[in-house]
C-alpha positions as a Markdown table, in Angstrom:
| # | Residue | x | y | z |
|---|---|---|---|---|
| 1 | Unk | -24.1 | 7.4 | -14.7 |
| 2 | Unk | -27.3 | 9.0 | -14.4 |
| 3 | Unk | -29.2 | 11.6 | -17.0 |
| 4 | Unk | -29.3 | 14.8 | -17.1 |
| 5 | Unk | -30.9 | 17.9 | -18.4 |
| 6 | Unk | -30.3 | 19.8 | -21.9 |
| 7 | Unk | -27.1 | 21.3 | -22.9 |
| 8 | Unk | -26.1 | 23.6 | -25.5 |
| 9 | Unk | -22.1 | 22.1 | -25.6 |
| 10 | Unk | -20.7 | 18.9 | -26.8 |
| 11 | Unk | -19.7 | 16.0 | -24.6 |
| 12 | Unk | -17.7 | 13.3 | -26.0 |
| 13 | Unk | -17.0 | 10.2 | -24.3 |
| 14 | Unk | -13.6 | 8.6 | -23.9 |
| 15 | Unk | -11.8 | 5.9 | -22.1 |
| 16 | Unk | -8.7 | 6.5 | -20.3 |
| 17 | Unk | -5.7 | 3.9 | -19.4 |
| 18 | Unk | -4.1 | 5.1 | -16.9 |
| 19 | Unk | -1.3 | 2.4 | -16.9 |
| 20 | Unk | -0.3 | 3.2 | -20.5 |
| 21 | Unk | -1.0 | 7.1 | -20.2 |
| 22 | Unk | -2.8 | 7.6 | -23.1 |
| 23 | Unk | -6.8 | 7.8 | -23.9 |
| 24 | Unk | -9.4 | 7.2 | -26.5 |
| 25 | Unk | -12.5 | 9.3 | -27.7 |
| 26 | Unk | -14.9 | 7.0 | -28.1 |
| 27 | Unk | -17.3 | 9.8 | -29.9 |
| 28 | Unk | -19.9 | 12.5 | -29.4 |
| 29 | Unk | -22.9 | 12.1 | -27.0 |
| 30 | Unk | -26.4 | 12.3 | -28.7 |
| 31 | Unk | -27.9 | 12.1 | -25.2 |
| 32 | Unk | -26.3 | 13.7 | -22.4 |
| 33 | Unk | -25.2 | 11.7 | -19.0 |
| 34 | Unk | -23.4 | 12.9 | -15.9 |
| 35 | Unk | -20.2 | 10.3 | -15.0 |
| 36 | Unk | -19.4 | 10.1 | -11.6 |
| 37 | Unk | -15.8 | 9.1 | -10.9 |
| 38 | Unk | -14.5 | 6.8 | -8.0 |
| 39 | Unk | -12.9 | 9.4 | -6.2 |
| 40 | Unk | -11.7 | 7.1 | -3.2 |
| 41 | Unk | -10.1 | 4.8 | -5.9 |
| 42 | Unk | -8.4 | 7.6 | -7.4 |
| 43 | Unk | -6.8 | 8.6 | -4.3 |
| 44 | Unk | -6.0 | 5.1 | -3.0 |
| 45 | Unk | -3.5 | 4.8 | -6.4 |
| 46 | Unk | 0.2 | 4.3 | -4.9 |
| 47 | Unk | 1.8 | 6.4 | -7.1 |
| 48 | Unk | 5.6 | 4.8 | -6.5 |
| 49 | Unk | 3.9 | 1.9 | -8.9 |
| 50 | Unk | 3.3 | 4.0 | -11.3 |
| 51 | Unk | 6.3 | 6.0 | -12.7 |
């Protein structure tokens, strides 16, 4: 997570479980971030485990 500049949109941030399929909005930003994801983890998911 690092900051970034000024926007003129919302950003909300939520938490997503991936193993029950559902998510949570945790609530509005008041100061903006940019959220990297782990992209290699993403891919390295077996999807046969997860129906």
């Amino acid at each position: 997570v690092s900051s970034s500049p000024e926007c003129s949109f919302a950003q909300d941030v939520c938490v997503i479980n991936t193993e029950e399929k559902h998510f949570c909005n945790l609530g509005e930003l008041t100061k903006r971030a940019v959220v990297t994801p782990d992209i290699e983890s993403m891919f390295s998911l077996n999807l046969d485990d997860h129906p």
